[in-house]
PyMOL Python script that loads the backbone (N, CA, C, O; Angstrom):
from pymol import cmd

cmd.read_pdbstr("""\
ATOM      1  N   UNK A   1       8.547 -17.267   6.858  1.00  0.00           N
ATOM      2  CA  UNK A   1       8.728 -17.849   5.541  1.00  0.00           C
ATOM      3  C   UNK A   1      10.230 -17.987   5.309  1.00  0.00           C
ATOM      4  O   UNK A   1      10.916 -16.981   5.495  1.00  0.00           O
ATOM      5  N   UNK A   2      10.833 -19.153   4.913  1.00  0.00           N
ATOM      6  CA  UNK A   2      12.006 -19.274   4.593  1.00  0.00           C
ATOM      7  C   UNK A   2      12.179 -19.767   3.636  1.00  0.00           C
ATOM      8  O   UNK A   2      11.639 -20.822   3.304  1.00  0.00           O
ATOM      9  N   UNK A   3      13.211 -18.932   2.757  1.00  0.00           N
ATOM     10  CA  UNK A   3      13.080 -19.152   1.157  1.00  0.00           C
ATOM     11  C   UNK A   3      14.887 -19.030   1.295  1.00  0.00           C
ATOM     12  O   UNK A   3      15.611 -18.378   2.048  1.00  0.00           O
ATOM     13  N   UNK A   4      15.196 -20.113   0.043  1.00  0.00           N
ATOM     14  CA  UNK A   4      16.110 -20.645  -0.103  1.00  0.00           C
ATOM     15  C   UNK A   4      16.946 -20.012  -1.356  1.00  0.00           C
ATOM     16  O   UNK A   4      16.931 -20.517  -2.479  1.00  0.00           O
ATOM     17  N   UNK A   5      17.766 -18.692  -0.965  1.00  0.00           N
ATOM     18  CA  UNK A   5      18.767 -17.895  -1.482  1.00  0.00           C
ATOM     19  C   UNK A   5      19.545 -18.471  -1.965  1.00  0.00           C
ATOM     20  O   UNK A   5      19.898 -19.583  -1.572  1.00  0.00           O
ATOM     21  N   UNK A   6      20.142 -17.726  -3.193  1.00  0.00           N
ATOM     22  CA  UNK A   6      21.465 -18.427  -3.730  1.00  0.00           C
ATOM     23  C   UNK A   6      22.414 -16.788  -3.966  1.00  0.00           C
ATOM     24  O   UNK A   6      21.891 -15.781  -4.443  1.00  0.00           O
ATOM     25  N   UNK A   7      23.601 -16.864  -3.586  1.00  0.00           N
ATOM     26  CA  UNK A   7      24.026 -15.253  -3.806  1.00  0.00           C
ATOM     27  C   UNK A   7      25.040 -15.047  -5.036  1.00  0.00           C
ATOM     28  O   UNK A   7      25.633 -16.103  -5.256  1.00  0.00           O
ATOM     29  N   UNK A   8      25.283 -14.390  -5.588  1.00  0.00           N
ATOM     30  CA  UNK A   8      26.164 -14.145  -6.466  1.00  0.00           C
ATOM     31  C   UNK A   8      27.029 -13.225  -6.396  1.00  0.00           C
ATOM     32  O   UNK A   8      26.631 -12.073  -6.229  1.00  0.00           O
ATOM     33  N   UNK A   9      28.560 -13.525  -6.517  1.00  0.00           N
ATOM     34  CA  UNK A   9      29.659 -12.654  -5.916  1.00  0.00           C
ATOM     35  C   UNK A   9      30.464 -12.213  -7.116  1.00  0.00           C
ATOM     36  O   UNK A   9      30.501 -12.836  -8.177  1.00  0.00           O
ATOM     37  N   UNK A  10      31.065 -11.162  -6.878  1.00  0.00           N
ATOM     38  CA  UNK A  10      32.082 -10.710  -7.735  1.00  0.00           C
ATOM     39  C   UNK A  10      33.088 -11.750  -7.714  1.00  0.00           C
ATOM     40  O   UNK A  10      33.059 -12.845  -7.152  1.00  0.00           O
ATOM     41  N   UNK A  11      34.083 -11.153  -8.504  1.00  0.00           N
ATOM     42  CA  UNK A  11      35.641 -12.480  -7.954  1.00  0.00           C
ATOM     43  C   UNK A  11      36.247 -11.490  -7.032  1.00  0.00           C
ATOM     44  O   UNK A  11      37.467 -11.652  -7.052  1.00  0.00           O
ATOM     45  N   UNK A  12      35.848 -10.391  -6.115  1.00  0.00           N
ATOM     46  CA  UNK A  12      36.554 -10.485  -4.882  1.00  0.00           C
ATOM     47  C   UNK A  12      35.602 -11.540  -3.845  1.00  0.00           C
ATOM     48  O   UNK A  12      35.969 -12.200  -2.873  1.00  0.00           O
ATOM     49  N   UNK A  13      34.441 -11.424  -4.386  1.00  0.00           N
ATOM     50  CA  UNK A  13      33.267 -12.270  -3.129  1.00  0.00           C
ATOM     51  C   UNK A  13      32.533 -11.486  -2.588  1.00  0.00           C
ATOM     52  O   UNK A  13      31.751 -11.632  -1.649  1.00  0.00           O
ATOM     53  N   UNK A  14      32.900 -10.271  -3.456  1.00  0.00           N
ATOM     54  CA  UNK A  14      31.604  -9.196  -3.045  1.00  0.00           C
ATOM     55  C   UNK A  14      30.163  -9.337  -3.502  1.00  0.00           C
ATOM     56  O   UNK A  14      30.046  -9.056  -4.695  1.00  0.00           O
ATOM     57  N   UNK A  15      28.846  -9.749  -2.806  1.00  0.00           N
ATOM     58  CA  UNK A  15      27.576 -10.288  -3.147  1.00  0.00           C
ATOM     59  C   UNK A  15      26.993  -8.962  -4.412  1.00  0.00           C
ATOM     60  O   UNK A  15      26.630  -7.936  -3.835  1.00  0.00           O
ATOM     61  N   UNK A  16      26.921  -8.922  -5.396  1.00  0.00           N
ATOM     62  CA  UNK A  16      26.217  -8.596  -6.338  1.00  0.00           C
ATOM     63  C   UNK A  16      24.722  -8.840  -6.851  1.00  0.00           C
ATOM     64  O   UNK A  16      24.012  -8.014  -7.424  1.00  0.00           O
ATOM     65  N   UNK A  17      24.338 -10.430  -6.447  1.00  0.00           N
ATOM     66  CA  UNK A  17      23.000 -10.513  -6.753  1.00  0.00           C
ATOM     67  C   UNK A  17      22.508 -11.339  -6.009  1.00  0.00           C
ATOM     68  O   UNK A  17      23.313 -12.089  -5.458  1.00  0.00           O
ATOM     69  N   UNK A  18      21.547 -11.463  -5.810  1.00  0.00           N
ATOM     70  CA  UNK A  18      20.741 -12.977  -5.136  1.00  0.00           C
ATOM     71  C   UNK A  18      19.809 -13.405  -5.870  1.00  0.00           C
ATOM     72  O   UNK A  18      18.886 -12.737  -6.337  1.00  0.00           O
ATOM     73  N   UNK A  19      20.109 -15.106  -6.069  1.00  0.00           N
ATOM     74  CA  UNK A  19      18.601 -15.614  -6.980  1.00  0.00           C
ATOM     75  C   UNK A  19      17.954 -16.321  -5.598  1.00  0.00           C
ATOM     76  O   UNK A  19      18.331 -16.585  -4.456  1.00  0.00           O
ATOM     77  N   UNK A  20      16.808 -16.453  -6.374  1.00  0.00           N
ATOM     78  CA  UNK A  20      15.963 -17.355  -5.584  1.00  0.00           C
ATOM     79  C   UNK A  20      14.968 -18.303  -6.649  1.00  0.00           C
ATOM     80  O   UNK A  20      15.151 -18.261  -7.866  1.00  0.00           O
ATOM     81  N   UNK A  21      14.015 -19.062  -6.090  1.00  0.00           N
ATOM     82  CA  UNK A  21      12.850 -19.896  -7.166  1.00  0.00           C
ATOM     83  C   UNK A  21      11.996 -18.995  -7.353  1.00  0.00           C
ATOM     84  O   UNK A  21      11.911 -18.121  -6.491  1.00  0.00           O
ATOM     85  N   UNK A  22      11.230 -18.949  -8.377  1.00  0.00           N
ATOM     86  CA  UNK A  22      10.522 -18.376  -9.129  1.00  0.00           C
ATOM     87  C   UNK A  22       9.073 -18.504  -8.189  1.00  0.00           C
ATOM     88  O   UNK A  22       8.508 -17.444  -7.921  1.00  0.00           O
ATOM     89  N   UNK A  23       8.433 -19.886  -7.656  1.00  0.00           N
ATOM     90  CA  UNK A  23       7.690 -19.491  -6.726  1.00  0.00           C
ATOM     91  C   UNK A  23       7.659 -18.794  -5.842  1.00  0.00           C
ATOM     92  O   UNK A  23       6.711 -18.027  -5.672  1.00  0.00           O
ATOM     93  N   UNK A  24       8.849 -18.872  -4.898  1.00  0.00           N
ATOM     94  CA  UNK A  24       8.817 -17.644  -3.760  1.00  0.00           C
ATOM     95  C   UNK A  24       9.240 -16.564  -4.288  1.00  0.00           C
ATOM     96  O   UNK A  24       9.540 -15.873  -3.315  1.00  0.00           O
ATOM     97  N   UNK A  25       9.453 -15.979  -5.213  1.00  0.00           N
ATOM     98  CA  UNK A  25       9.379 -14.949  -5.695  1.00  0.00           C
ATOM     99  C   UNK A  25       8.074 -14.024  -6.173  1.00  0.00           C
ATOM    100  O   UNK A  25       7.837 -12.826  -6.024  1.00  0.00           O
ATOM    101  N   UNK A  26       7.336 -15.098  -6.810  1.00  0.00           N
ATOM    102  CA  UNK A  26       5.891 -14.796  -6.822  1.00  0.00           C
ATOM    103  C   UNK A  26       5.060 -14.425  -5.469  1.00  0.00           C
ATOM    104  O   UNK A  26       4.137 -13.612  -5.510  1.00  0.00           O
ATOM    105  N   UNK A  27       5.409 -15.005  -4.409  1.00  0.00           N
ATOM    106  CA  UNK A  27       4.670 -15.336  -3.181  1.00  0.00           C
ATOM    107  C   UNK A  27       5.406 -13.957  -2.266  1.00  0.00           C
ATOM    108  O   UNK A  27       4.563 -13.464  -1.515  1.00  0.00           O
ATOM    109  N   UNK A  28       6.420 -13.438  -2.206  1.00  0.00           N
ATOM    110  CA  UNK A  28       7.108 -11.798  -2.316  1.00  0.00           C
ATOM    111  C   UNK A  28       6.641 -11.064  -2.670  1.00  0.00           C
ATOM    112  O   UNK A  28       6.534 -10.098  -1.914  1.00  0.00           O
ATOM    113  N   UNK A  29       5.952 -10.948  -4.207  1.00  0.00           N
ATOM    114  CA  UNK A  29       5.691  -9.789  -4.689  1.00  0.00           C
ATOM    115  C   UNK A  29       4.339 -10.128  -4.413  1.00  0.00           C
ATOM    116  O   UNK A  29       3.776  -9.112  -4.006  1.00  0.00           O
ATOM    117  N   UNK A  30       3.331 -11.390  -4.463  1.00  0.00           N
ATOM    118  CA  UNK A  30       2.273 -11.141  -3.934  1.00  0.00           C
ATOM    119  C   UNK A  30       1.939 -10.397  -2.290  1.00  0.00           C
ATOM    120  O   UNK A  30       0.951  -9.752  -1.939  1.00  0.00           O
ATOM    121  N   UNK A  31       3.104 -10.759  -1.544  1.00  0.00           N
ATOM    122  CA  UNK A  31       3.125  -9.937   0.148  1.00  0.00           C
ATOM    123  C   UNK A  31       3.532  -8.036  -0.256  1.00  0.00           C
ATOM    124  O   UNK A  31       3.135  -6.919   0.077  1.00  0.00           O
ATOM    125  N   UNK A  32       4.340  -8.532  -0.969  1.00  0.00           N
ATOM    126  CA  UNK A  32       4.494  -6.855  -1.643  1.00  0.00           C
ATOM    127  C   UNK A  32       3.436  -6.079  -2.070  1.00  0.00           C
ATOM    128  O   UNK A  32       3.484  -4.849  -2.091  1.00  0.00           O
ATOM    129  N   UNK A  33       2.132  -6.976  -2.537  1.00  0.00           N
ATOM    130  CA  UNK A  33       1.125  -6.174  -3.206  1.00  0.00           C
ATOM    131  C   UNK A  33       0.226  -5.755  -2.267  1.00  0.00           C
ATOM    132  O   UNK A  33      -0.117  -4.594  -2.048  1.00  0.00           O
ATOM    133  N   UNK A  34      -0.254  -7.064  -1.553  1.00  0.00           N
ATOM    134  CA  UNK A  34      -1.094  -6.692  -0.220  1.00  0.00           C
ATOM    135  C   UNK A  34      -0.907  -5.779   0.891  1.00  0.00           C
ATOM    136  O   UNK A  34      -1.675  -5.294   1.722  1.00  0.00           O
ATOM    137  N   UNK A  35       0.375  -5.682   0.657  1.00  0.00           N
ATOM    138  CA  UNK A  35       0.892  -4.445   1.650  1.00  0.00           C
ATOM    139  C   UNK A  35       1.100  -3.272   1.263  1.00  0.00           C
ATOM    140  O   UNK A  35       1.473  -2.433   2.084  1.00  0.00           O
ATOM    141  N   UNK A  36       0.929  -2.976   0.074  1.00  0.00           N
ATOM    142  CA  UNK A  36       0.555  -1.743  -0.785  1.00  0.00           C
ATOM    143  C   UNK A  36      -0.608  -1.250  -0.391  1.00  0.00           C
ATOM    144  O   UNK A  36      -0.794  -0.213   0.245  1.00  0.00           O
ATOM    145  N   UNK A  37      -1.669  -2.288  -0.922  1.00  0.00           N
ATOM    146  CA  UNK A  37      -2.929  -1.761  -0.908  1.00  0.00           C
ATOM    147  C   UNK A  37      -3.130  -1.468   0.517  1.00  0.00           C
ATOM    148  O   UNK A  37      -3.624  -0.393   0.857  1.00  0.00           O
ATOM    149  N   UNK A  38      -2.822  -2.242   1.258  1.00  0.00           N
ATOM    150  CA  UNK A  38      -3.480  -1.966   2.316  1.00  0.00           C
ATOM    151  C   UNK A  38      -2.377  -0.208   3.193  1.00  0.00           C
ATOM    152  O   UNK A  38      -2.923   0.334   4.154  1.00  0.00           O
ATOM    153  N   UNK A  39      -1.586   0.123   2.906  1.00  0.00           N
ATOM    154  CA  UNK A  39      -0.787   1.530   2.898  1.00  0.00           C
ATOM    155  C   UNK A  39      -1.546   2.287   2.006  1.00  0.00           C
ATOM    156  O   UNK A  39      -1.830   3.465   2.219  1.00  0.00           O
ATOM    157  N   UNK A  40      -1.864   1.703   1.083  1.00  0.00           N
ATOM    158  CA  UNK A  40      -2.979   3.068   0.166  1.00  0.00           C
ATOM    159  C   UNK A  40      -4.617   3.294   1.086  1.00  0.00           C
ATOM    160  O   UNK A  40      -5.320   4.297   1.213  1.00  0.00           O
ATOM    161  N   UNK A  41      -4.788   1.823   1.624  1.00  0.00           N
ATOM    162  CA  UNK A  41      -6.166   2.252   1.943  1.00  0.00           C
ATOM    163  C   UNK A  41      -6.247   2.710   3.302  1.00  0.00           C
ATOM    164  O   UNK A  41      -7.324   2.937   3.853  1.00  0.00           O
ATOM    165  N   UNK A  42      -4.813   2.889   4.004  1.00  0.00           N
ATOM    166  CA  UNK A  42      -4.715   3.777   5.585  1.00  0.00           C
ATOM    167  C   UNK A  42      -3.878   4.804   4.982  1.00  0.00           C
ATOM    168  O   UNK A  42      -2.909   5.038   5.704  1.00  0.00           O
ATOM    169  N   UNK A  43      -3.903   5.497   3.922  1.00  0.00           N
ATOM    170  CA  UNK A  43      -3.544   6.865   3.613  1.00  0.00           C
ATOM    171  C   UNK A  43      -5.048   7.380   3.153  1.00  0.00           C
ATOM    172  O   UNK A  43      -5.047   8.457   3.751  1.00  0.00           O
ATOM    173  N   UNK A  44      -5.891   7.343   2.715  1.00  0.00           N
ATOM    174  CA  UNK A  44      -7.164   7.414   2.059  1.00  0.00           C
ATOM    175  C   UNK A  44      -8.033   7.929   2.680  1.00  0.00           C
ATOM    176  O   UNK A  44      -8.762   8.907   2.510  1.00  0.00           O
ATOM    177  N   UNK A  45      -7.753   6.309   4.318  1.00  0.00           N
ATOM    178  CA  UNK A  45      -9.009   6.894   5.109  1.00  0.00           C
ATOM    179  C   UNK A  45      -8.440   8.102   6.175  1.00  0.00           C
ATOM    180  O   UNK A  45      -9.147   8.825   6.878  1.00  0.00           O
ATOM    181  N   UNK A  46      -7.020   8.103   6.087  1.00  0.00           N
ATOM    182  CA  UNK A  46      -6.233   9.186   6.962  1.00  0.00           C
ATOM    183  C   UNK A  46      -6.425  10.918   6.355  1.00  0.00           C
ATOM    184  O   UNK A  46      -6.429  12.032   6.878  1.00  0.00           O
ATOM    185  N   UNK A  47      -6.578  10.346   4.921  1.00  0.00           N
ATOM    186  CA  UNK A  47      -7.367  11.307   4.054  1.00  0.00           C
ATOM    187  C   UNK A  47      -8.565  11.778   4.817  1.00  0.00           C
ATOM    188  O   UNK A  47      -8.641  12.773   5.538  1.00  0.00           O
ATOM    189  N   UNK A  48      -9.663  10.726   4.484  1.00  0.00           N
ATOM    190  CA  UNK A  48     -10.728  10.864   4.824  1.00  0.00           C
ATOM    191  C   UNK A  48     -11.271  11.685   5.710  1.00  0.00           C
ATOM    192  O   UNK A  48     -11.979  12.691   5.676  1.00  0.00           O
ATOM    193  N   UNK A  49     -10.486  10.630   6.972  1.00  0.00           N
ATOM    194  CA  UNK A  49     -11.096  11.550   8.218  1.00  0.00           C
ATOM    195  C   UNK A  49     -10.317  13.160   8.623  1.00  0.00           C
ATOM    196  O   UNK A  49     -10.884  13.855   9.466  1.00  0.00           O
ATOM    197  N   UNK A  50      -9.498  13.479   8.214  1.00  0.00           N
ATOM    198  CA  UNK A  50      -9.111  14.729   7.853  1.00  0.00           C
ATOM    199  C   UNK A  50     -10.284  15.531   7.552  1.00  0.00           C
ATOM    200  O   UNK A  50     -10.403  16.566   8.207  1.00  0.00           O
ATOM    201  N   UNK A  51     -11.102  15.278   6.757  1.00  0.00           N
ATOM    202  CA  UNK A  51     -11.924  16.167   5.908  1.00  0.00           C
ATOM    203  C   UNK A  51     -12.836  16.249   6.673  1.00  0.00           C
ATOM    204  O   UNK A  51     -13.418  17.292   6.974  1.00  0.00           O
ATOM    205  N   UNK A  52     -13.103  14.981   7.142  1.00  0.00           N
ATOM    206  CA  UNK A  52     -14.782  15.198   7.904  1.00  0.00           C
ATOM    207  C   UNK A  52     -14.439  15.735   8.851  1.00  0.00           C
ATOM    208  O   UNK A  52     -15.413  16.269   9.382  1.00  0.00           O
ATOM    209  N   UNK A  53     -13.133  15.972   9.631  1.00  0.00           N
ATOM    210  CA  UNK A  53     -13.094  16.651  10.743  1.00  0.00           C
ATOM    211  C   UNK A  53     -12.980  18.388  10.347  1.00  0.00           C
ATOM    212  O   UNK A  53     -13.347  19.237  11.160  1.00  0.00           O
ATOM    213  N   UNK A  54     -12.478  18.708   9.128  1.00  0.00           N
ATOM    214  CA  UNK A  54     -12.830  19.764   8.769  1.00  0.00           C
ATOM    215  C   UNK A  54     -13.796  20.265   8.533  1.00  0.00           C
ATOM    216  O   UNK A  54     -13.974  21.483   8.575  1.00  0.00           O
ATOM    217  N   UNK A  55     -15.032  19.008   8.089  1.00  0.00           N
ATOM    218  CA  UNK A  55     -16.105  19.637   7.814  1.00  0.00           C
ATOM    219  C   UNK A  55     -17.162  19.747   8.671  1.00  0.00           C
ATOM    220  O   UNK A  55     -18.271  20.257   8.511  1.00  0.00           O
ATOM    221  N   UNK A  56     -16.537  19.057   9.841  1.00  0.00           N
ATOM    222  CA  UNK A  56     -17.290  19.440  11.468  1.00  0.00           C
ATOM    223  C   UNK A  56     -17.341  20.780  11.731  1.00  0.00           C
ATOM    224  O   UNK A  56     -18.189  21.589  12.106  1.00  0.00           O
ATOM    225  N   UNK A  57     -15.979  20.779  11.369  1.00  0.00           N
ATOM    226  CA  UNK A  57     -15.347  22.506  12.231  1.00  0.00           C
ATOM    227  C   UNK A  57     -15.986  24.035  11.311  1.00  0.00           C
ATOM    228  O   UNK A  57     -15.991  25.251  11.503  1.00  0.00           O
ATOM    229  N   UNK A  58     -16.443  23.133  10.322  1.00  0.00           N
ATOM    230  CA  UNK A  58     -17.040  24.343   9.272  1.00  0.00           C
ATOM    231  C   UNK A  58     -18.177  24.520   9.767  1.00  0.00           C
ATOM    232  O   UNK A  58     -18.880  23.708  10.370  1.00  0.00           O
ATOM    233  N   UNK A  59     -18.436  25.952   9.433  1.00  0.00           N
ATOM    234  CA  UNK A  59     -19.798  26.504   9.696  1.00  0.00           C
ATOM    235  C   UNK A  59     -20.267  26.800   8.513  1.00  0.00           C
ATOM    236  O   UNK A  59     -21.131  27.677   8.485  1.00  0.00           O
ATOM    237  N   UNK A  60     -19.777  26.066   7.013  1.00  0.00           N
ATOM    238  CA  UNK A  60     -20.711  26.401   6.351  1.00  0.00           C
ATOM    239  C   UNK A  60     -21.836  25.195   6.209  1.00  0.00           C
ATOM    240  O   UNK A  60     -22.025  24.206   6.919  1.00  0.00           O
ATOM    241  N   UNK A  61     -22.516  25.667   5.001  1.00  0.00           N
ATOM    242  CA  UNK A  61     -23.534  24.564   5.260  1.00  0.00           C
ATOM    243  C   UNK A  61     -23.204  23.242   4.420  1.00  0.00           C
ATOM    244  O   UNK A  61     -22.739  23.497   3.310  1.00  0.00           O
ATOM    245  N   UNK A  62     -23.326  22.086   4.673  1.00  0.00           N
ATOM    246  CA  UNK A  62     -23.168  20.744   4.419  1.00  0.00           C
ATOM    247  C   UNK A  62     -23.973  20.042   3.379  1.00  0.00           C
ATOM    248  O   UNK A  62     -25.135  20.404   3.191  1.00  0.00           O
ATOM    249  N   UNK A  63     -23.624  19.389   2.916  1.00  0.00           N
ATOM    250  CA  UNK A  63     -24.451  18.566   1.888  1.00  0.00           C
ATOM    251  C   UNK A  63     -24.703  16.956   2.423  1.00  0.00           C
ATOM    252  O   UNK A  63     -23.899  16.122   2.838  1.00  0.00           O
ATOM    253  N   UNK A  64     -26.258  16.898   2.213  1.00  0.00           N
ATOM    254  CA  UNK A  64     -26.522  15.636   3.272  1.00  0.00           C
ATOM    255  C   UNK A  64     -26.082  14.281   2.072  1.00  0.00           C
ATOM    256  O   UNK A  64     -25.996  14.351   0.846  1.00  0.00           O
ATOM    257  N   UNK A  65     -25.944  13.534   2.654  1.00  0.00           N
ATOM    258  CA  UNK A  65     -25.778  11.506   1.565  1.00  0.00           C
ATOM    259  C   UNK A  65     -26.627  11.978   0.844  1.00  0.00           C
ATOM    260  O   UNK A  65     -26.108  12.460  -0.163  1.00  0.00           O
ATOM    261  N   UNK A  66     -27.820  12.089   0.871  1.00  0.00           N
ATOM    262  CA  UNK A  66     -29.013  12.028  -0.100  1.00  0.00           C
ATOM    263  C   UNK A  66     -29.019  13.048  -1.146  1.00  0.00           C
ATOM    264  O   UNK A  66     -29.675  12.848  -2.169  1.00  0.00           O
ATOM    265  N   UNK A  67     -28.114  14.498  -0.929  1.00  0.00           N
ATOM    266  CA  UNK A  67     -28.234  15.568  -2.092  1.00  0.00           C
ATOM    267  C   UNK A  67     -26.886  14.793  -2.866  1.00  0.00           C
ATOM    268  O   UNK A  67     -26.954  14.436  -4.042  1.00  0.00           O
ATOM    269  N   UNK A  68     -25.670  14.598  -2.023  1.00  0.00           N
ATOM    270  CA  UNK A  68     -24.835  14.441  -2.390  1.00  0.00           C
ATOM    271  C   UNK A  68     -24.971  12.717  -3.820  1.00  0.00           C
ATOM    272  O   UNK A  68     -24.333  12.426  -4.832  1.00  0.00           O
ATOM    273  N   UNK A  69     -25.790  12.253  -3.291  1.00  0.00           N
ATOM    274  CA  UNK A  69     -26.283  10.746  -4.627  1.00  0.00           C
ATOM    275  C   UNK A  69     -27.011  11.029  -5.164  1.00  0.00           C
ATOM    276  O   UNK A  69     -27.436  10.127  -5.886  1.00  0.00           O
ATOM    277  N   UNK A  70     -27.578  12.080  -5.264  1.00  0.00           N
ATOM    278  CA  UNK A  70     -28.687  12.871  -6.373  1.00  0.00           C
ATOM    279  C   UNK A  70     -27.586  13.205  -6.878  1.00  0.00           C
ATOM    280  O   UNK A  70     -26.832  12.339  -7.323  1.00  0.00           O
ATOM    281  N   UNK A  71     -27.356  14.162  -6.902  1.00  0.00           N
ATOM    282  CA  UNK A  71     -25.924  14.353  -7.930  1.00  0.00           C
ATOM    283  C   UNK A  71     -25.351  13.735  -8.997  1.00  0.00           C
ATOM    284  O   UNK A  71     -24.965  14.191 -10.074  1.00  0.00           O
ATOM    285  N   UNK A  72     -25.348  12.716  -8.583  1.00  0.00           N
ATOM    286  CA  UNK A  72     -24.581  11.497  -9.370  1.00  0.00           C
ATOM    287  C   UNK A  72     -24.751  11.372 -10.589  1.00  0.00           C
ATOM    288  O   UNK A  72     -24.186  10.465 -11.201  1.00  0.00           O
TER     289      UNK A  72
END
""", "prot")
cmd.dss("prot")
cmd.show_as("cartoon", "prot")
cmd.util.cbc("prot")
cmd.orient("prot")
C-alpha cells in the first residue's frame, strides 16, 4: 500500500508531523483493528490451550460439555 505523505518540519527541518488523506488513514486504522483482534484471539486461544493442558494433567475430576451447559 502506498500512501502519499506530506511531512511537517520545524524551521530547523526537523520532521515534527506527518499528514496524510483522510482515506488512507481510515484504511490504517482499519489494518490496525484487524490486527488487534486477531493478537487478542491468538492470546485467548494461547490462553485456552494452557488450561486444557492443565486439565489433562489433573487428576481431579472434570466436568463434561453437557454438565458444564446445564449450568448455564
Amino acid at each position: 500500500m502506498k500512501i502519499a505523505l506530506q511531512y511537517v518540519s520545524d524551521m530547523n527541518g526537523k520532521p515534527q508531523a506527518v499528514q496524510m488523506p483522510v482515506s488512507e488513514w481510515e484504511k490504517v486504522l482499519s489494518h490496525i483493528r484487524k490486527s488487534e483482534q486477531v493478537l487478542k484471539l491468538k492470546s485467548d486461544l494461547k490462553v485456552a490451550f494452557k488450561q486444557v493442558d492443565t486439565l489433562r494433567k489433573s487428576k481431579a475430576k472434570k466436568q463434561t460439555l453437557t454438565d458444564f451447559l446445564n449450568d448455564l
